[in-house]
C-alpha positions in Angstrom: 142.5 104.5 164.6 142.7 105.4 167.8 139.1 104.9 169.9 137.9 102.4 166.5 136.8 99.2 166.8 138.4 96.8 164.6 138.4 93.5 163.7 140.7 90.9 161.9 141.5 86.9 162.1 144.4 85.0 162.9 145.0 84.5 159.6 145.0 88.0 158.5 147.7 88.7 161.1 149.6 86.1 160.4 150.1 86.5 156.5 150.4 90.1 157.5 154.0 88.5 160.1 155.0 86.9 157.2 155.2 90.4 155.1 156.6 92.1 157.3 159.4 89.0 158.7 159.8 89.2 154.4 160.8 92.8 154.2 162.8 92.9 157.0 165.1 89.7 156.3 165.3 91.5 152.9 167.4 95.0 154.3 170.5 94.4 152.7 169.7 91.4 150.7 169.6 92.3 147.2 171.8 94.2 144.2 170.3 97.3 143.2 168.1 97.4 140.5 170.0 98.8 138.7 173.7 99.7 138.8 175.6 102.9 138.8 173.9 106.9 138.4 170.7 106.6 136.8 169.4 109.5 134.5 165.8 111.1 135.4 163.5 112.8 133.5 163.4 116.9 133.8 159.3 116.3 133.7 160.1 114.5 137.2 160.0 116.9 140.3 163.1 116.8 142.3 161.4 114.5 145.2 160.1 112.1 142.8 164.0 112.2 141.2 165.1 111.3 144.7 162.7 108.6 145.2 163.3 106.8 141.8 167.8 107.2 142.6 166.4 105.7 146.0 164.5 103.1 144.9 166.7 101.9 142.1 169.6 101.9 144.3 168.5 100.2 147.4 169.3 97.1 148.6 166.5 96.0 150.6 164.5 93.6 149.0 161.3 95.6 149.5 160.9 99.0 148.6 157.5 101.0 149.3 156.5 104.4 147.6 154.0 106.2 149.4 152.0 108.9 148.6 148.6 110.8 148.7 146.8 110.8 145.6 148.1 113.1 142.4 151.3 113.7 144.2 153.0 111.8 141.5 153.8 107.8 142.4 152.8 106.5 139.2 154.8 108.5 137.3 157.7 108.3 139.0 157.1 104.4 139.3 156.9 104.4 135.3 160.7 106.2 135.4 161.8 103.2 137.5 160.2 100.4 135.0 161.9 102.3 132.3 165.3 102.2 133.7 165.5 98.8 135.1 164.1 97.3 131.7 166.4 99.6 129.9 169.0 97.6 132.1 167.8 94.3 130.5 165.8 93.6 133.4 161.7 92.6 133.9 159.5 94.1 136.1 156.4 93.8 137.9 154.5 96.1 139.8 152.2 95.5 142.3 149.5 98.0 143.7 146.5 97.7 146.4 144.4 100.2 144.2 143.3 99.4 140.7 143.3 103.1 140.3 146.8 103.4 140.3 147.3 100.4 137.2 
């Protein structure tokens, strides 16, 4: 954004402290989702197998999955729900696009 003009409210940046003081009190914080080696899909690419070992191991309270679009996050986030509520456990997942529901 550099040389853009942009504009936000004290509001805005304070919700977005509270995120990010959130995810960073979080490292560390948690189980993983769930426990032990988790099997993957062969229809998964090896990057999205590492992502979804990663983010089913991880301790951190927040995880993020990143991605331009088509490069595969929904499907590798649909491995994820699988396993952990194959582990007994519920899930929600929360997007900022519609498109990606």
């Amino acid at each position: 954004y550099l040389g853009e003009t942009l504009a936000t409210t004290t509001d805005v940046l304070a919700e977005e402290a509270r995120v990010l003081n959130f995810a960073r009190t979080g490292r560390n914080a948690c189980r993983p989702l769930v426990a032990g080696p988790v099997a993957t899909s062969d229809r998964l690419s090896e990057s999205q197998r590492d992502a979804v070992r990663q983010v089913l191991a991880s301790t951190d309270r927040v995880q993020l999955v990143c991605g331009v679009a088509g490069s595969g996050k929904t499907t590798l986030i649909r491995a994820c729900v699988s396993a952990v509520e194959g582990a007994g456990r519920p899930v929600l997942v929360l997007a900022p696009s519609a498109e990606a529901s």
